[in-house]
C-alpha positions as CSV (number, residue, x, y, z in Angstrom):
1,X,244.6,-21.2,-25.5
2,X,247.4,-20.8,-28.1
3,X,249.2,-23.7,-30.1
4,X,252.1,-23.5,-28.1
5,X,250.8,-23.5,-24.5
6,X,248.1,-26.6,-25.7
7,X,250.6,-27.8,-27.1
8,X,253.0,-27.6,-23.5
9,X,249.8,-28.7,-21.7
10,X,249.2,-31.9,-23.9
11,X,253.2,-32.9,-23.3
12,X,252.3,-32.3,-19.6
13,X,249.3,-34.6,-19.2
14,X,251.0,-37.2,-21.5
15,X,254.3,-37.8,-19.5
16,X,252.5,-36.8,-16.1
17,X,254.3,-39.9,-14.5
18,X,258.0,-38.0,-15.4
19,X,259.3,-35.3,-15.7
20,X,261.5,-35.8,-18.5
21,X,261.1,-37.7,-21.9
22,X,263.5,-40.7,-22.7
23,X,262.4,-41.6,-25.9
24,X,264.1,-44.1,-27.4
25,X,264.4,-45.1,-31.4
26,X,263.7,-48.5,-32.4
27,X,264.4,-49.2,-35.9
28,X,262.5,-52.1,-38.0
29,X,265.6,-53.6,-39.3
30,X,266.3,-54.9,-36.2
31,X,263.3,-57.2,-36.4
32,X,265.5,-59.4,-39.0
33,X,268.2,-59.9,-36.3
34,X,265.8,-61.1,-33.6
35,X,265.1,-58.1,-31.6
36,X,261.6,-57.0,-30.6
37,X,260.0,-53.7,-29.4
38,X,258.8,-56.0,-26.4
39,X,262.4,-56.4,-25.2
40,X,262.7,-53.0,-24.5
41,X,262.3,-51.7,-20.9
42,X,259.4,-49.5,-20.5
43,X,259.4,-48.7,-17.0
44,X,262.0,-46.1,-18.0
45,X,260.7,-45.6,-21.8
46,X,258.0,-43.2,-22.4
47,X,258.1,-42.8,-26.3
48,X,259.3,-45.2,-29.0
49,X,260.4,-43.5,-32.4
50,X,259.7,-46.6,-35.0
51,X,262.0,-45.8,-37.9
52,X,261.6,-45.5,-40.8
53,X,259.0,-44.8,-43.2
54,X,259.6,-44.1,-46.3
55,X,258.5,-40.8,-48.6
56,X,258.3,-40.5,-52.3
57,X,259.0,-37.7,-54.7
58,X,255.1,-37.4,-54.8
59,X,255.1,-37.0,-51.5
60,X,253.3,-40.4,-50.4
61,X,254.5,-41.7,-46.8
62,X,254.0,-45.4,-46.6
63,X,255.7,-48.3,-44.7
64,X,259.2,-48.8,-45.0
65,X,259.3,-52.3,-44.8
66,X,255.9,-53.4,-44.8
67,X,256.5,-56.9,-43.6
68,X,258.8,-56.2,-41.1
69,X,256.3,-53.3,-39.8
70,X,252.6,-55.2,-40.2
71,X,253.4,-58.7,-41.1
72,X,256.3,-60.6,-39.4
73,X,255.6,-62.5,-36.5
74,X,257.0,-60.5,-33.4
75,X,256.2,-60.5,-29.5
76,X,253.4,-63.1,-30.9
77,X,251.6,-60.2,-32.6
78,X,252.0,-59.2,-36.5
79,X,254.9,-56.6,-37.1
80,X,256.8,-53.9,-35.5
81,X,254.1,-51.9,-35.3
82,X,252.0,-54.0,-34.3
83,X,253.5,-55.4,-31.3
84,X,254.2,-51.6,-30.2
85,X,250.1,-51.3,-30.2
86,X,250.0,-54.3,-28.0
87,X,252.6,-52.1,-25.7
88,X,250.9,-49.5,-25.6
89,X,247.9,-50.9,-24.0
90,X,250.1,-52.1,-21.7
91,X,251.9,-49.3,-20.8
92,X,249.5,-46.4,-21.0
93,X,252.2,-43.5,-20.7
94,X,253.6,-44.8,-23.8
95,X,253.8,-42.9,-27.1
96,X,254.3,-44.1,-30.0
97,X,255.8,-41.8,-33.4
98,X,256.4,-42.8,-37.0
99,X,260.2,-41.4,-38.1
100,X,259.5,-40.7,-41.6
101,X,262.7,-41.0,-43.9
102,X,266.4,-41.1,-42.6
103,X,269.3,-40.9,-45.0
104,X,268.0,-43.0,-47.8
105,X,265.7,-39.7,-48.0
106,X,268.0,-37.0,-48.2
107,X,267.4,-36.4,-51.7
108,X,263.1,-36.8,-51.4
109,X,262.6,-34.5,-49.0
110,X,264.0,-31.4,-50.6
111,X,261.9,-32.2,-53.5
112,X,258.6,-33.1,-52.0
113,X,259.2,-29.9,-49.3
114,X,259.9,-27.2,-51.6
115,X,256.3,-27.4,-53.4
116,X,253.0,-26.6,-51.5
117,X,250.9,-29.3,-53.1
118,X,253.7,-32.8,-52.5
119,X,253.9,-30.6,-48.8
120,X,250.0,-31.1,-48.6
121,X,250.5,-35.1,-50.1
122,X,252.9,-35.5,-47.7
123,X,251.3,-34.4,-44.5
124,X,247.8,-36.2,-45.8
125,X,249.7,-39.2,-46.0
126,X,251.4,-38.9,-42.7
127,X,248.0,-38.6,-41.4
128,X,246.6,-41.5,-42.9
129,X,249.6,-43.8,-41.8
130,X,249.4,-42.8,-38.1
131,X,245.8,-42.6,-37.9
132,X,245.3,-46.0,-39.8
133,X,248.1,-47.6,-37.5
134,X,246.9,-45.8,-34.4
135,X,250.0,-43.7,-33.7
136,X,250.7,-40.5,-31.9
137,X,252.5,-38.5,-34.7
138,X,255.4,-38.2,-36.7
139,X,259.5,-37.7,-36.7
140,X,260.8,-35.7,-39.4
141,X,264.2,-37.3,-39.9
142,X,265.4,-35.2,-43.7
143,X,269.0,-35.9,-42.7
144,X,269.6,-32.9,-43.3
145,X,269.0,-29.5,-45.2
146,X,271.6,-28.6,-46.6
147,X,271.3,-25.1,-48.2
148,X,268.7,-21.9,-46.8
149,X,266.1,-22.6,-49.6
150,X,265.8,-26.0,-47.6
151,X,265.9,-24.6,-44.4
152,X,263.6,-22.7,-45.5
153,X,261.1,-25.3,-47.0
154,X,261.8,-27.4,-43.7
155,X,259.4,-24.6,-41.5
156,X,256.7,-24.9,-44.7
157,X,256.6,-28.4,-44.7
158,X,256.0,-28.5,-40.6
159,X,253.4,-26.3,-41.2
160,X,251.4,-28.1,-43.9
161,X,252.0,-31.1,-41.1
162,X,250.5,-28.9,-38.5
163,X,247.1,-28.2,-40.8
164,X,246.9,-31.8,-41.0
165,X,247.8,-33.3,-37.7
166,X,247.0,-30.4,-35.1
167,X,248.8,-30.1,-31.9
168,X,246.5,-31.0,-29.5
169,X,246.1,-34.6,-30.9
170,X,249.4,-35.2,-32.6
171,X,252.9,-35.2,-31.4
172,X,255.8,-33.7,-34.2
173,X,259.0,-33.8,-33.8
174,X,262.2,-33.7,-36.0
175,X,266.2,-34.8,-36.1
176,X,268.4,-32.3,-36.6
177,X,272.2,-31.9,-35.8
178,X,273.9,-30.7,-33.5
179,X,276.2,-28.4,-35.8
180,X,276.2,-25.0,-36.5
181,X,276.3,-25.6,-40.5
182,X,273.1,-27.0,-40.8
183,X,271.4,-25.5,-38.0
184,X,271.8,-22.2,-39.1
185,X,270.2,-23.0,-42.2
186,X,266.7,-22.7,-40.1
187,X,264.4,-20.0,-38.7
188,X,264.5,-22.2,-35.2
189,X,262.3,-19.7,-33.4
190,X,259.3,-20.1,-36.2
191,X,260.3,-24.5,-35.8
192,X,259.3,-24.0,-32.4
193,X,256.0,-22.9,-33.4
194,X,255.0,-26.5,-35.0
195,X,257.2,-28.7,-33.2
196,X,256.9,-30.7,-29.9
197,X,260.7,-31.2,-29.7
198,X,264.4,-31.1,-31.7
199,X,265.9,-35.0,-31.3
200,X,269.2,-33.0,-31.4
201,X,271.9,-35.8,-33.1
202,X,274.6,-34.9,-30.8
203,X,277.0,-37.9,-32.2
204,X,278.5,-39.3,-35.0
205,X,281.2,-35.9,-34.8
206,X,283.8,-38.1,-35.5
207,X,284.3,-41.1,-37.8
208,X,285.6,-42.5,-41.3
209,X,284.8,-39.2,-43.0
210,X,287.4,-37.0,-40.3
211,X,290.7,-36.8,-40.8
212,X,291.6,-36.9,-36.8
213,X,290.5,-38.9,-34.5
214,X,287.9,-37.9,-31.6
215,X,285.1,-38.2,-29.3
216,X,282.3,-39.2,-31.6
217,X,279.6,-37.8,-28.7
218,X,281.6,-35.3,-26.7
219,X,279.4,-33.1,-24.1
220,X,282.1,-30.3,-24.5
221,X,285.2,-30.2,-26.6
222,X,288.6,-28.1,-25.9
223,X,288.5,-26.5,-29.1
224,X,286.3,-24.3,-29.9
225,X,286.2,-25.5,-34.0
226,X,285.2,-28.8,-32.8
227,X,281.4,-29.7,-32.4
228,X,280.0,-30.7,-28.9
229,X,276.7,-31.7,-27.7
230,X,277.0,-28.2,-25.7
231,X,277.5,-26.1,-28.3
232,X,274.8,-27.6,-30.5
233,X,272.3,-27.2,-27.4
234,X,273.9,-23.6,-27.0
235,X,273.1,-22.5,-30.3
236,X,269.7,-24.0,-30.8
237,X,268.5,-22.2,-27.5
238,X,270.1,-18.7,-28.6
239,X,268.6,-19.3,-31.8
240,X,264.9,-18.6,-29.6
241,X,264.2,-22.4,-29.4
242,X,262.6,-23.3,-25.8
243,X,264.6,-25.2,-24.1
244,X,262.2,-27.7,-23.0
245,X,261.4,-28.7,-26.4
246,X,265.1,-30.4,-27.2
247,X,265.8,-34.4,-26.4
248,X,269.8,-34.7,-26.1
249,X,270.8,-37.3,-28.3
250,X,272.6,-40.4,-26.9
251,X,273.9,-43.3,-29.3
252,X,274.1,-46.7,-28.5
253,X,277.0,-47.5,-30.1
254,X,280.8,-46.6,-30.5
255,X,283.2,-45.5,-33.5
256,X,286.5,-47.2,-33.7
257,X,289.7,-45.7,-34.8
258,X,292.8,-48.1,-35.7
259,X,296.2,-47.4,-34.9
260,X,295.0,-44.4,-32.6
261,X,294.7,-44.4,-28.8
262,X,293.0,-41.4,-28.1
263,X,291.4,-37.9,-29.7
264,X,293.5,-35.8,-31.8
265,X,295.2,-38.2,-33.5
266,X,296.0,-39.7,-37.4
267,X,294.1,-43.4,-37.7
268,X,294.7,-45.8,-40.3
269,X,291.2,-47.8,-41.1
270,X,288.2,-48.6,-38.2
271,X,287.1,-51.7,-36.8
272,X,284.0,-53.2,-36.4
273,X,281.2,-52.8,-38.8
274,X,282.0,-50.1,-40.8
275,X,283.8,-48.4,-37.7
276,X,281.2,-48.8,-34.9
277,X,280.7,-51.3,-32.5
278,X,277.5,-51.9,-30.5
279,X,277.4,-50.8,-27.3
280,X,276.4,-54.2,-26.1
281,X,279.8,-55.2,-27.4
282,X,281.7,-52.3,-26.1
283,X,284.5,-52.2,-23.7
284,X,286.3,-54.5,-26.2
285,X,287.4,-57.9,-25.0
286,X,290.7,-57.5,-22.8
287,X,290.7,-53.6,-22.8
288,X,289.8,-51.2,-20.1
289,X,286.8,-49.1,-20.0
290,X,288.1,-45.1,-18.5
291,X,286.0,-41.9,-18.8
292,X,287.8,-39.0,-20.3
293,X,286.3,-36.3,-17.8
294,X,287.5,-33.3,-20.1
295,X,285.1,-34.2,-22.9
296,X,282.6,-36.6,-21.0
297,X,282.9,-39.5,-23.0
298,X,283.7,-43.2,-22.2
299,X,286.5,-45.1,-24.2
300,X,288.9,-48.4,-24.6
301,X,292.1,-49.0,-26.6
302,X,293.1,-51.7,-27.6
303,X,292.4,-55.2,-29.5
304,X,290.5,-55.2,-32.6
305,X,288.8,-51.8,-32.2
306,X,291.9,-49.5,-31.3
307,X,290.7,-46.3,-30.1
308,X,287.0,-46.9,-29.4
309,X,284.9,-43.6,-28.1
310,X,281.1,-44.4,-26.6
311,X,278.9,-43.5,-23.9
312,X,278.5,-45.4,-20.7
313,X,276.1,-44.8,-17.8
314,X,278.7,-42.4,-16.0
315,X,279.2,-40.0,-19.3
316,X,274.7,-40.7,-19.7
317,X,274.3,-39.8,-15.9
318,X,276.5,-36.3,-17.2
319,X,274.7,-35.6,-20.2
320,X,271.3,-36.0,-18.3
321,X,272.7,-33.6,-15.5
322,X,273.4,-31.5,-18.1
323,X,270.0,-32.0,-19.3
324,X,268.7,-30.5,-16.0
325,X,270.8,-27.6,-15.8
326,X,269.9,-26.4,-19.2
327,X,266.3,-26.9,-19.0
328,X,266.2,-29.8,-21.8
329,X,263.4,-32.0,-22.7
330,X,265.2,-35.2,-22.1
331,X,267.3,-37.8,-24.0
332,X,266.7,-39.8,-26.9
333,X,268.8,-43.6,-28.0
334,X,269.6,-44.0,-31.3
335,X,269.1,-47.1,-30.9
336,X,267.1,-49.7,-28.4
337,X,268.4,-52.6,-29.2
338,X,272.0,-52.2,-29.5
339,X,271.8,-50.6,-25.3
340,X,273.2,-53.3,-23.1
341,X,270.7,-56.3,-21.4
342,X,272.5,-56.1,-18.1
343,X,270.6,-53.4,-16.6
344,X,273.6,-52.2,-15.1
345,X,274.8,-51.0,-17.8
346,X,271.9,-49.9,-19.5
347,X,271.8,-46.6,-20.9
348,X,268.8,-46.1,-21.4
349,X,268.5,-47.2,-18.1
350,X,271.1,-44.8,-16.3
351,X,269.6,-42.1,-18.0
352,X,266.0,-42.7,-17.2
353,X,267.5,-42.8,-13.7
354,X,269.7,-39.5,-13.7
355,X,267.0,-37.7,-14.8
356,X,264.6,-38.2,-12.3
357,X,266.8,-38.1,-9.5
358,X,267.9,-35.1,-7.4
């Protein structure tokens, strides 16, 4: 049997109970605010990404925040990681991967990638970490290559990973975005060879760093210079990347845009912390919650958030019809905790739901 179809028959057997993944991030710095891994609902949760560990310049992987992760008392077990142990015994289709960086490791990973013997550190350390904390593989989250000799030493540093953690015992996986500019960058045809899914970031398109307003998680857009969660799927796939191997990214959260009331427009400063609001929080206290049906993307106006673009379970239940159409994977949720508690509004939730309904 080749890599690729053990590796297609180990994702079978492992999410036998669904057909699609909805994977869902948790990240340790939540712990500090008084949320748990056991909060989350894993009836409709198959695989938790715990985020992050760290990486050196050496190329060591070790705990990002060691007593968050092993030593803080949480769902009556020690640590984040811990207590995601516990679930897993409770919840047998559950999977459980280490994200390994995020953007405090933007400037590590270019160095530890681009030489063969920090790619071989690396991946032995990955190994030990999962294996020592009984995990089911890794997250590559290098947010992001950002010229072709990275792209580049993004495929040889999956590889050394692959040597290391083989695919029929370890899940890989790795966060990239859903633009153009970056993806281009990499051979996505020879990715698909080591990796078990893209989590495609198919968010954050809009924000302080724009000099317009718009939908920060638009499905589609009406011009054709803007980014979309279609057109990054589009692009990986006609790049040679199976579709079934991509996880649609959904954030939990909304950016705010003051002074603005819709997409398109001039702002003047965001609301919230540091523009975004959780979703938890979201619609904003006296404003009205509409879908914008041209771009598939919920939104309020109003109070102290002005123009405030998110995703609700109508724009998640279009994204994971979408999902189907295309041949997708699934959805991931950057991140658990910040989804709503009412399960109505859950949306992790509604997609769980929209994807494994007809």
């Amino acid at each position: 049997m080749s890599a690729a179809a053990s590796r297609k028959s180990r994702i079978a057997t492992s999410v036998a109970r669904v057909m699609y993944t909805n994977a869902v991030y948790f990240p340790s710095s939540r712990i500090y605010q008084g949320d748990s891994p056991g909060m989350l609902n894993y009836s409709c949760i198959n695989h938790v990404y715990y985020a992050y560990a760290s990486v050196t310049a050496d190329g060591n992987v070790f705990l990002g925040d060691e007593w968050a992760d092993a030593r803080a008392p949480v769902d009556g077990v020690q640590g984040g990681l811990g207590s995601l142990m516990h679930l897993k015994q409770r919840h047998p289709h559950l999977q459980v991967v280490l994200s390994i960086g995020g953007s405090t490791a933007s400037e590590v990973f270019p160095i530890v990638a681009s030489s063969t013997l920090l790619r071989d550190n690396f991946a032995r350390s990955a190994l030990g970490l999962v294996e020592a904390s009984g995990l089911d593989g890794v997250d590559i989250a290098w947010e992001f290559p950002s010229q072709a000799k990275h792209g580049h030493d993004f495929l040889a540093l999956l590889a050394a990973v692959r040597i290391h953690m083989p695919e029929d015992r370890f899940i890989l996986t790795a966060v990239l975005p859903a633009a153009k500019e970056v993806l281009q960058l990499i051979d996505l045809s020879t990715a698909a060879e080591y990796l078990d899914y893209i989590n495609l970031v198919a968010y954050d398109f809009f924000g302080t760093w724009t000099s317009k307003t718009g939908h920060h998680a638009q499905l589609y857009t009406m011009n054709k210079d803007e980014p979309s969660a279609s057109t990054g799927v589009a692009y990986v796939i006609a790049q040679g990347f199976p579709p079934k191997s991509i996880l649609l990214g959904i954030p939990t959260y909304g950016r705010s845009f003051l002074k603005a009331n819709g997409p398109g427009q001039d702002f003047n400063g965001v609301g919230g912390q540091d523009g975004t609001f959780e979703y938890g929080e979201l619609p904003r206290k006296g404003c009205k919650e509409i879908v914008d049906r041209r771009y598939i993307a919920a939104q309020c106006v109003g109070g102290d958030g002005g123009f405030v673009t998110y995703d609700n379970p109508e724009t998640v239940k279009v994204k994971a019809e979408f999902c189907k159409q295309k041949g997708l994977g699934g959805l991931f949720y950057w991140n658990g905790p910040a989804d709503s508690r009412d399960q109505a509004r859950s949306l992790i939730a509604a997609g769980f739901r929209a994807l494994h309904t007809s």
